[in-house]
N, C-alpha and C positions, 0 to 999 in steps of 0.2 A: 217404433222399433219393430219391424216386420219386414221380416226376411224372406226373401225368394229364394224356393226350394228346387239343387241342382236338379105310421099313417096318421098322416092326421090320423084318421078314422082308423081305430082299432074295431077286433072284433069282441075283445076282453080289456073293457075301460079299468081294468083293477090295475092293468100293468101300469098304465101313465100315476095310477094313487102311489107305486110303492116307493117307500122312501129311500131312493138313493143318496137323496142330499146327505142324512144326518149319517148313511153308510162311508157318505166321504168323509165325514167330520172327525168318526175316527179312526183312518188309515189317515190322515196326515196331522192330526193333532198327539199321536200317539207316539212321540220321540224324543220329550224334553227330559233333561237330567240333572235341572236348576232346583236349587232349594224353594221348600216353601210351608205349600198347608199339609196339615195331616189328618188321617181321621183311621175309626178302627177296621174298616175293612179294604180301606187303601192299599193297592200295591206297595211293592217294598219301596220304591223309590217316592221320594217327596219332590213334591211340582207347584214352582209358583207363575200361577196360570196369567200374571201379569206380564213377566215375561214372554212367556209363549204367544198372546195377541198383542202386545206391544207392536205398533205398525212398522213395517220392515225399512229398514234404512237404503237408502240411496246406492249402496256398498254390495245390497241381501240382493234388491232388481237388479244389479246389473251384473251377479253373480248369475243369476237365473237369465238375464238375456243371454247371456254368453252361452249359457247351455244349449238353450235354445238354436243359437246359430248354428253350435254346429251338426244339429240333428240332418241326419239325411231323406229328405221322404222321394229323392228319384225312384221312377219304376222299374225295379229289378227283380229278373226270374219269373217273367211274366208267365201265368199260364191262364187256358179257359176249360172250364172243366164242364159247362151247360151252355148250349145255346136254345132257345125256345121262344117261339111265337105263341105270344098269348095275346086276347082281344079282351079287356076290361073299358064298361062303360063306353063302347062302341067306338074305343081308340085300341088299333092294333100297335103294338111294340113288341121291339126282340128284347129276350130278357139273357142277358150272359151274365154266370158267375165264373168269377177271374180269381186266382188268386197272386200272390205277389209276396216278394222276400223288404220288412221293415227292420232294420238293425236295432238291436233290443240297450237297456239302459249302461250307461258305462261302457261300451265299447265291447257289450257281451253278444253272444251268437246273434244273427238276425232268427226271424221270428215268420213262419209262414202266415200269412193275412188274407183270408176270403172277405171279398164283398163281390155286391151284383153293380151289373151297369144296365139299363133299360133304353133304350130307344123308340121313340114314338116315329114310325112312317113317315116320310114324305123328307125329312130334315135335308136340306144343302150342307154342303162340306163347309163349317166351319161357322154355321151359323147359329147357331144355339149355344144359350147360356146352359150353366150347369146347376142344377139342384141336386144337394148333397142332403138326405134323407139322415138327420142324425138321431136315432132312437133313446128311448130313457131304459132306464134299471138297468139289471147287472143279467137279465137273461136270455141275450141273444137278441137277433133282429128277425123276423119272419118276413120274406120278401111279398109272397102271399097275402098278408094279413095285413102289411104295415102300408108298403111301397105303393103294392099293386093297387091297395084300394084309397090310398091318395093319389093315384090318377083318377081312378072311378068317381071320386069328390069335386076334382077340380078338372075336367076334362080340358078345357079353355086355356087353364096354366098348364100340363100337363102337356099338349100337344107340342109346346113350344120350347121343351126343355129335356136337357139331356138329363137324365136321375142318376145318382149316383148313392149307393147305400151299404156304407163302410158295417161290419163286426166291428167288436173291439176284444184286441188280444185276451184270450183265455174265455171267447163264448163261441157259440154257433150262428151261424147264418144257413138258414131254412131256405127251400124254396121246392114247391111242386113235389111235397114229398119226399125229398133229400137233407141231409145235412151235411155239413162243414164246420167245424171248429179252428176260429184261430190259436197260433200258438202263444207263446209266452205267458210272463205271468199278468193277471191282469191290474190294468194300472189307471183309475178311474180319475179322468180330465187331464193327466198327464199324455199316457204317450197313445191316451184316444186318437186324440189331437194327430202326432203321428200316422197313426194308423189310417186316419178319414184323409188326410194331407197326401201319402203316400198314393191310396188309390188313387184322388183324386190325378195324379200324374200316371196311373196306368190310364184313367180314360182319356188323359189327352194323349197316351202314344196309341191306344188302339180302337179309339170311337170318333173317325174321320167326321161328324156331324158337333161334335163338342167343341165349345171356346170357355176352357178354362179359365181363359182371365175374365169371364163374366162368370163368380161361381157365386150363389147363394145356400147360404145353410137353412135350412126349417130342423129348429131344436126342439125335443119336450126334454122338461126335467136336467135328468144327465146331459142328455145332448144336446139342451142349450147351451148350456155349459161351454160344451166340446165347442159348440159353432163360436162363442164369443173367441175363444181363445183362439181358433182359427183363424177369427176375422185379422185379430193382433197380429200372429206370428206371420202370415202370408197374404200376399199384396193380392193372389189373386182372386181371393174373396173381397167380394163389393153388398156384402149383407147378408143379414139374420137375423130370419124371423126366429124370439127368444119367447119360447112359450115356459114359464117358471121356473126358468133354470138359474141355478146358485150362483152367482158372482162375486160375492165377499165373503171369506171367514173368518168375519173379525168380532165378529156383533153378537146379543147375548145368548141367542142360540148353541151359536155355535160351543159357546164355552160350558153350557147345558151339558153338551151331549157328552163332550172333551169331560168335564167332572163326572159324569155316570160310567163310562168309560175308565178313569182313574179307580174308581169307587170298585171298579172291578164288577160290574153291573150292566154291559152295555145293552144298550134296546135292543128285541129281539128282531132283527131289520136281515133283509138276504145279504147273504155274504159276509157274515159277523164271524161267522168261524174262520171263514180265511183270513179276514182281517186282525182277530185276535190273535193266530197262533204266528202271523207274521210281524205283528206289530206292539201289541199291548203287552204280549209276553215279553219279547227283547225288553220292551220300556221296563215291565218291570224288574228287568235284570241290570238294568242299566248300559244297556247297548244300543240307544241310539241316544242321538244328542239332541240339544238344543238346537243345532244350531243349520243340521243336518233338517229338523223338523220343519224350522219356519223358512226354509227354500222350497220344500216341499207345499207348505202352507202359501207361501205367496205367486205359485208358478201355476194351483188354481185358482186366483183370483184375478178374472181379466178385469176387474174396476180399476185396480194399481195401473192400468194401461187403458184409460178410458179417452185420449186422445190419439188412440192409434187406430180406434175402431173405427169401420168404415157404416155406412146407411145401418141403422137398427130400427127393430120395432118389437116392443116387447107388451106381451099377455100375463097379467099376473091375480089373482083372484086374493080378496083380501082374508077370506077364511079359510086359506090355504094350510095343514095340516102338517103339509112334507118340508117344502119349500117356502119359508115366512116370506113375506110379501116385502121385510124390510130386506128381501134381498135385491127384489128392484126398487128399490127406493132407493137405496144406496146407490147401483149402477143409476137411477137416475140423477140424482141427487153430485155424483163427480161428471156425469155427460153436461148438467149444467155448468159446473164450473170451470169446465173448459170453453164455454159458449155455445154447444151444441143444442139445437132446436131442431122441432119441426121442417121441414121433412126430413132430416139427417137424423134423428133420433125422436123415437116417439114412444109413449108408455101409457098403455092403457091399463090402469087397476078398475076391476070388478067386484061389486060390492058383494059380499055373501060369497064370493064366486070360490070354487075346490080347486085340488090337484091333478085338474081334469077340464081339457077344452071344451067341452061340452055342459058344463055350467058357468063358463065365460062366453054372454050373451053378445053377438057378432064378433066377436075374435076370430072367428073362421073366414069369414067374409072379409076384416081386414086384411087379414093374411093371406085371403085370393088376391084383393087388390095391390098389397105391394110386390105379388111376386110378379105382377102384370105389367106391371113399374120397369123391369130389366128384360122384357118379352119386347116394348117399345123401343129400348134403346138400340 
């Protein structure tokens, strides 16, 4: 079901720690209005949490593909607001931030969306794959900090790819001492997805050295996430490297957070106030549904579409904190039982290893090597 649409290296390793997984868990666990458990400091509404992860029906996905289809991420209202030659790790690139019009959910206003596009020297028109820079947490992207010094990492993969590095609606995108804020409201693995998809079609109408239909995503966290779903909804991604990002909300974690959350307790995680006054409050007034919940529930889980993914390879550390490690377990655990193996899907667990590539001992190094993999093709 994938429809065609009409840094590694930080300088502050605390961002890849912060927990956005369990910040997704309750923005979309938080809209059921089925009977159930109670307790004394429960919201007013009672929730039976069986229902709510009860796996979605046949009926619930292809409610959410239809959504899907008809999402628009064409490039409209193109603008460029930076161009800039910078030399990192002794490869020159032009770095422009474009911004672009994504149509927001429901058929409400579109939504202005900055990211950057980089270019490394020397590229022929039309030959280079795309690498799509998808970042974690909820605080923006630093093109500087993030982008610019996973070329300086991987100069080898770097020289051979167009970079592409989406915001996600309702943060900033930095670079050189500026910033940018996208608009809308923010909508985390939802209309990321969108938003990364969207530029990705500004850089094939305005970055003559880009072949989008060779695009790869590099995910941490959140935006692995983002890259799985990607890989699902659009044909022109061909892989994703998936560095601990969330793929199922179905397992007991999730129903952890989803009960603290009821409990009227949520963890003290970034972005819990917007999340509460948009969400937990309705719930517990009884204005959002069940039913409304678990599409939202199933449309970020790319495991429910584990035969639609294209090449993966995923890094996951078993003493992982944010991100439980049974969430690639799982996306492993359905890539097998549609038959996928090696090299089409590979998963490295590290033992001891955190919420942080840099205690997942050669992760780095594989994920030089696969991104070398589409540099050949």
């Amino acid at each position: 079901m994938r429809y065609h649409p009409d840094s590694i290296l930080f300088t502050d390793h605390a961002r890849l720690r912060a927990p956005w997984f369990a910040v997704l868990l309750v923005l979309v666990l938080a809209g059921c209005d089925s009977g159930g458990g109670t307790g004394p400091a429960r919201l007013p509404i009672a929730v039976n949490t069986d229902a709510v992860f009860a796996p979605p029906t046949q009926a619930e996905l292809a409610t959410v593909e239809a959504d899907w289809s008809t999402r628009l991420v064409a490039a409209v209202g193109v603008a460029e607001h930076v161009e800039s030659r910078v030399s990192v790790g002794g490869l020159d690139v032009t770095v422009r931030v474009v911004s672009h019009m994504v149509p927001g959910p429901f058929g409400t206003d579109a939504v202005k969306h900055y990211g950057a596009i980089i270019t490394p020297d020397g590229l022929a028109p039309e030959s280079a794959p795309v690498l799509v820079y998808a970042h974690g947490g909820d605080a923006g992207v630093s093109v500087d900090d993030e982008a610019l010094q996973l070329l300086g990492l991987f100069p080898d993969v770097a020289a051979g790819y167009v970079v592409v590095v989406p915001s996600f609606r309702d943060e900033p995108l930095s670079f050189d001492g500026q910033m940018w804020v996208s608009g809308g409201q923010a909508s985390p693995w939802d209309y990321d997805v969108d938003d990364a998809l969207s530029l990705l079609s500004v850089a094939d109408q305005v970055e003559p050295a880009a072949d989008v239909s060779r695009t790869v995503v590099l995910g941490f966290s959140r935006g692995a996430g983002v890259g799985l779903l990607m890989d699902v909804r659009d044909p022109r991604v061909v892989g994703v490297v998936d560095f601990f990002g969330p793929a199922d909300f179905y397992g007991d974690y999730a129903q952890d957070v989803f009960e603290e959350a009821l409990d009227g307790a949520p963890r003290d995680l970034p972005g819990i106030d917007v999340l509460n006054s948009r969400f937990i409050v309705p719930l517990s007034r009884g204005e959002l549904s069940l039913g409304v919940m678990r599409l939202e529930l199933a449309r970020r889980s790319p495991v429910l579409w584990a035969s639609d993914l294209s090449r993966v390879q995923v890094h996951h550390g078993t003493s992982d904190a944010i991100v439980p490690v049974s969430q690639s377990q799982s996306l492993s655990a359905a890539m097998a039982a549609v038959g996928r193996t090696a090299p089409d899907f590979e998963a490295f667990f590290y033992t001891g290893g955190a919420h942080d590539p840099f205690t997942l001992s050669g992760s780095l190094q594989r994920a030089r090597e696969f991104l070398l993999v589409f540099l050949a093709q």
